[in-house]
C-alpha positions as CSV (number, residue, x, y, z in Angstrom):
1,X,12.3,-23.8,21.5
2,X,8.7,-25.1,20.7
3,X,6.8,-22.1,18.1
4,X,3.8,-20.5,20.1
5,X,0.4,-21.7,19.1
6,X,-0.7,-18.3,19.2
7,X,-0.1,-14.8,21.2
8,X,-2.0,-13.3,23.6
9,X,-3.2,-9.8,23.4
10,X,-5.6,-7.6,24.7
11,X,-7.4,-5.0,23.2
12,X,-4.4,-2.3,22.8
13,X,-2.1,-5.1,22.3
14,X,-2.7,-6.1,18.6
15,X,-1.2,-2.9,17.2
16,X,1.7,-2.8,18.8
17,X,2.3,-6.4,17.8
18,X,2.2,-5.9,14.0
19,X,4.1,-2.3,14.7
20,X,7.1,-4.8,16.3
21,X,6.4,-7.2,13.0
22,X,6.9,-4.1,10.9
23,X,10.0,-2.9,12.5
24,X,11.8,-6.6,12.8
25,X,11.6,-7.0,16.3
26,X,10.0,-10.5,16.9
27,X,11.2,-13.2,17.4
28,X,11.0,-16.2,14.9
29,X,8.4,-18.0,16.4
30,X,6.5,-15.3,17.7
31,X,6.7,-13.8,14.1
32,X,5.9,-16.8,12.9
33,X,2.4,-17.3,14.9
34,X,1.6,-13.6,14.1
35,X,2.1,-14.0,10.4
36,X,-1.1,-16.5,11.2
37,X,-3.0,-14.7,13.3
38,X,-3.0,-11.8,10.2
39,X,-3.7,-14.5,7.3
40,X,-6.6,-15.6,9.9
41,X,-8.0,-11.8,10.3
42,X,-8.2,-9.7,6.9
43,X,-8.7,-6.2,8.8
44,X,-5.5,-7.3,10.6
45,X,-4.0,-7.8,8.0
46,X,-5.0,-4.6,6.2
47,X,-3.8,-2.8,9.2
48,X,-0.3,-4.5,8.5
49,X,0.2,-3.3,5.5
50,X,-1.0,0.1,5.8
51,X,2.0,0.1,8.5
52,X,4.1,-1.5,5.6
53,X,3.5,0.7,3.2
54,X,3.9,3.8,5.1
55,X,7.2,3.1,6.1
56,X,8.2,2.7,3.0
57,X,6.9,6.1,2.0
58,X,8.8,7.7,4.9
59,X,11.9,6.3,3.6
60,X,11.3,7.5,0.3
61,X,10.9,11.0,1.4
62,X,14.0,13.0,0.1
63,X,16.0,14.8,3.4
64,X,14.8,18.4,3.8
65,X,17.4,21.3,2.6
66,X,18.3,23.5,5.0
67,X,18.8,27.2,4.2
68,X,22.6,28.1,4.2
69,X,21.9,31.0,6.6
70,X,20.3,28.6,9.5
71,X,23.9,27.2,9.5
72,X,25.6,30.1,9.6
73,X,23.4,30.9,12.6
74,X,23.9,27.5,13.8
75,X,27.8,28.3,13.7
76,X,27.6,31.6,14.8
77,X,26.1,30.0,18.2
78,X,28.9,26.9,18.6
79,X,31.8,30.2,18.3
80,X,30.1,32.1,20.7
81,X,29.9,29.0,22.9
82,X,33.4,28.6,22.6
83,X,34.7,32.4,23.1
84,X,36.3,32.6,26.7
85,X,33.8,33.8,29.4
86,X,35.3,37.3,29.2
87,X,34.7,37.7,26.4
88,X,31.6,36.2,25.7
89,X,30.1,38.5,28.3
90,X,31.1,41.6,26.3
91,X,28.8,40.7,23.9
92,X,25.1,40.9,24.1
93,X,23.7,37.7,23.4
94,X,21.6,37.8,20.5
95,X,18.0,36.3,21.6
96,X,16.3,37.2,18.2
97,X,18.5,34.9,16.4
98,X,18.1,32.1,18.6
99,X,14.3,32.5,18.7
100,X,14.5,32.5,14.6
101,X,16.8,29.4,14.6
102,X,13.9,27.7,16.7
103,X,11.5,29.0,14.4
104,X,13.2,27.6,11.3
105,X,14.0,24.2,13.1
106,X,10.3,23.5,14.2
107,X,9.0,24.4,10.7
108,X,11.5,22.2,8.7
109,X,10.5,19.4,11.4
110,X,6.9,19.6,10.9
111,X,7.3,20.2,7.4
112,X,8.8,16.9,7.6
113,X,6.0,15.4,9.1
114,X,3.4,16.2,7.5
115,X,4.9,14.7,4.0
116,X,5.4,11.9,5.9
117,X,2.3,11.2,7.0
118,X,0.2,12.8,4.5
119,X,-1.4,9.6,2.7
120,X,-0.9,9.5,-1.0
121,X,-4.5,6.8,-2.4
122,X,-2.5,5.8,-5.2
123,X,0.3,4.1,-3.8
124,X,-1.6,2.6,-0.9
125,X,-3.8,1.1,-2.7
126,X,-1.2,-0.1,-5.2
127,X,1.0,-1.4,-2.1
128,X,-2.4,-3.6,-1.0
129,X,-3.8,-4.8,-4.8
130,X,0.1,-6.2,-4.9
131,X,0.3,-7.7,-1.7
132,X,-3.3,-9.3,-2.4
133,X,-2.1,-10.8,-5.0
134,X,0.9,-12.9,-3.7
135,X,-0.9,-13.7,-0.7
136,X,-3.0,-15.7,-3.3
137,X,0.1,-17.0,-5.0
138,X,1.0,-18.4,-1.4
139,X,-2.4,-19.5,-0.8
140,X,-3.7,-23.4,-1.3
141,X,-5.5,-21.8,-4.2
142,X,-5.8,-18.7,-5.6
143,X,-9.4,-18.3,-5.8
144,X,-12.6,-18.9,-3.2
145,X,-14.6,-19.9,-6.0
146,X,-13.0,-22.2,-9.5
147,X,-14.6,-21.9,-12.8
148,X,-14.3,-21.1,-15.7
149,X,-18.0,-20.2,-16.5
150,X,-18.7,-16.1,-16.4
151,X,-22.6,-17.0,-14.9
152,X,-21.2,-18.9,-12.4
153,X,-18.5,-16.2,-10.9
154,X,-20.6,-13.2,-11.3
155,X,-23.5,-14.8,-9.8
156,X,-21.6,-16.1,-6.7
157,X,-19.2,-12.6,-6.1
158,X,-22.7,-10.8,-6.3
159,X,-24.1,-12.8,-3.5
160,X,-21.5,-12.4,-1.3
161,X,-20.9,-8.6,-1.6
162,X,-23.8,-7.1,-3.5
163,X,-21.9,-5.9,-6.2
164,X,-20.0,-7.4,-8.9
165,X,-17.8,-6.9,-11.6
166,X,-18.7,-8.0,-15.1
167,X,-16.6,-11.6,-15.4
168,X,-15.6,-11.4,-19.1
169,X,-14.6,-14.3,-20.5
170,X,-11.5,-13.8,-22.6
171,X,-10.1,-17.5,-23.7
172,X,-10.4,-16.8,-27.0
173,X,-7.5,-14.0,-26.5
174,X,-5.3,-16.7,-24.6
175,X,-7.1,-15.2,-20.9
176,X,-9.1,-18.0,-19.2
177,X,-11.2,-17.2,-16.7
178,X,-10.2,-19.2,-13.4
179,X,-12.8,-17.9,-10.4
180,X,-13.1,-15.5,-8.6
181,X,-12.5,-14.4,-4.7
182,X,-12.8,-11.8,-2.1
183,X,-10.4,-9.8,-0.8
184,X,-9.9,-6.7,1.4
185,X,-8.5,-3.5,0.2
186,X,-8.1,-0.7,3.1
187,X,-10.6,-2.7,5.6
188,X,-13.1,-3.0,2.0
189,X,-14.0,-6.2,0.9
190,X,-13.7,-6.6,-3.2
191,X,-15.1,-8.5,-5.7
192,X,-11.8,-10.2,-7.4
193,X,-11.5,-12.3,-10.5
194,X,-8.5,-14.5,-11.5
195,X,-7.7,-15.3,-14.9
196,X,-4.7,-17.1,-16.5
197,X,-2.0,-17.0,-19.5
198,X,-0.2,-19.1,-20.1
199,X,2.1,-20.3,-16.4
200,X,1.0,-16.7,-15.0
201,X,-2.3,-15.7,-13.1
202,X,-3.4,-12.4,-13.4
203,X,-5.8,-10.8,-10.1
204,X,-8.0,-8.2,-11.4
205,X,-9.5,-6.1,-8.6
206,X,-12.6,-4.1,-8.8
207,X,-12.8,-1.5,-5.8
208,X,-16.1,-0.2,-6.1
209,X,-16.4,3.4,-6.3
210,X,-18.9,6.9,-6.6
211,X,-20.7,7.9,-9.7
212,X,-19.9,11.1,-9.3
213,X,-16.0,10.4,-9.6
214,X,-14.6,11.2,-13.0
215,X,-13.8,8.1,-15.1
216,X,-10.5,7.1,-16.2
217,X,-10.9,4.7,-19.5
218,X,-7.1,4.3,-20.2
219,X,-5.4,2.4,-18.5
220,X,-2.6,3.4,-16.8
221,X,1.1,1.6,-16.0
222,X,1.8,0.9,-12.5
223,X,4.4,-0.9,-10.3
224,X,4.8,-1.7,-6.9
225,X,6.4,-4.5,-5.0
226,X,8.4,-5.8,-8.1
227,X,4.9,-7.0,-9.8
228,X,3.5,-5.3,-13.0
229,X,0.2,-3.3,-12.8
230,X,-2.3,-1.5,-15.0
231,X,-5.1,0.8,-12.9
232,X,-8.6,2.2,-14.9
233,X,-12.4,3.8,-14.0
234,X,-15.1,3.1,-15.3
235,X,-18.2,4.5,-13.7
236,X,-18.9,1.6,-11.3
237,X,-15.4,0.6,-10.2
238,X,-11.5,1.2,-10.0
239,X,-10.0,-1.8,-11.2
240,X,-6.3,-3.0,-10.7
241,X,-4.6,-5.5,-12.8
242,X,-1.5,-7.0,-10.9
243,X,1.1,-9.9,-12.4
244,X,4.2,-10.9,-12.9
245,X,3.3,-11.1,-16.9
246,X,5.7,-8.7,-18.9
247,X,4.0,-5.4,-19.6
248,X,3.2,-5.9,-23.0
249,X,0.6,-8.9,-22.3
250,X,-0.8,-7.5,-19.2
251,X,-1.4,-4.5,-20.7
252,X,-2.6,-6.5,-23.6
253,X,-5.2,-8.3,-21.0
254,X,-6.6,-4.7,-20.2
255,X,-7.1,-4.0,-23.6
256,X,-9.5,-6.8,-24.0
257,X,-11.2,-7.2,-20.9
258,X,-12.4,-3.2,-21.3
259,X,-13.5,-3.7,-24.8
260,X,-15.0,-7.0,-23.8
261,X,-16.8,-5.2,-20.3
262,X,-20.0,-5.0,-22.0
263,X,-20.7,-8.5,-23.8
């Protein structure tokens, strides 16, 4: 079977695509040509793994309790059902427990739903920043722009998206600078810088964000997607650190590049 060279859609058609990538139901090929299509089209691709990541989340939600008395009631209604018909009929039927199973049924569904669905910043984000960075690891390089010189990748992220993050250069603590690139967080396009230790890269993301949001100057441990992260404020942007490095010298890496921000 020769692999499509690429798949028709229509307007309506790309999101159910990437919903049937989600859920396993391509084919190989078809897969296969998709997978392009969303390295090809970075809001595509977003879209993808907002699906991702909020299936995931849905199958991380614990299963609801259920009060012992709604299945009692529930009981209550499968003896009844089985009584004989005589005898059934000599009992009134109770409608007010019926309409307060219903009641508790539909509020335990939707409170269901709405956990589900109800989006949680932090680990979207963290589910993207991690998925940015192995798509770069896959990538014929992991950066749009290579070098090593600060005034050269602030200059040339700055150009491309107006805003910038301050390229520190931390060789010096065993953190090269490598270049820098763009990517696309939640349809946003971010400055990104790359740096190295040792075999490892490190992708430090700079989502750019409102003054008036309160700061956060520690760093703080994350993980998603089996890859170490560290997440900080500062008053211009929300930066995510994300590598396979051990925790110690990534967090190690944050260390310096805050106290190096400024020089």
């Amino acid at each position: 079977m020769t692999e499509p060279d690429h798949i028709a859609s229509g307007p309506g058609d790309d999101g159910l695509m990437i919903q049937a990538l989600a859920d396993g139901e391509l084919d190989a090929a078809t897969a296969l040509a998709l997978e392009r299509r969303l390295d090809a089209d970075p809001a595509l691709r977003a879209e993808y793994e907002r699906i991702v990541a909020l299936r995931r989340r849905i199958g991380s939600l614990p299963r609801p309790a259920v009060a012992e008395s709604f299945m009692v009631r529930i009981a209550a209604l499968g003896e009844k059902a089985a009584q004989p018909p005589a005898r059934r009929m000599s009992r009134a039927f109770d409608w007010r427990a019926l309409a307060a199973s219903i009641v508790v049924t539909a509020g335990l569904a939707s409170g269901a739903t709405y956990l589900a669905l109800k989006p949680d910043p932090g680990y979207l984000v963290a589910e993207a920043v991690a998925a940015s960075h192995r798509r770069a690891l896959l990538a014929a390089s992991p950066v749009d722009l290579v070098s090593s010189d600060r005034h050269r990748v602030k200059p040339w992220l700055d150009g491309k998206l107006g805003i910038s993050p301050p390229a520190t250069d931390l060789a010096g603590d065993g953190f090269p600078l490598v270049g820098g690139r763009i990517d696309v967080i939640g349809n946003q396009p971010v400055p990104a810088l790359v740096y190295r230790h040792g075999e490892h890269l490190i992708t430090l993301l700079a989502i750019p964000r409102s003054p008036r949001d309160a700061a956060m100057p520690t760093a703080r441990p994350v993980a998603a997607s089996g890859l170490v992260m560290t997440h900080w404020t500062d008053g211009a942007f929300a930066y995510w650190a994300v590598s396979d490095l051990d925790r110690a010298d990534l967090d190690r890496f944050a260390a310096r590049f805050r106290a190096n921000a400024g020089n």
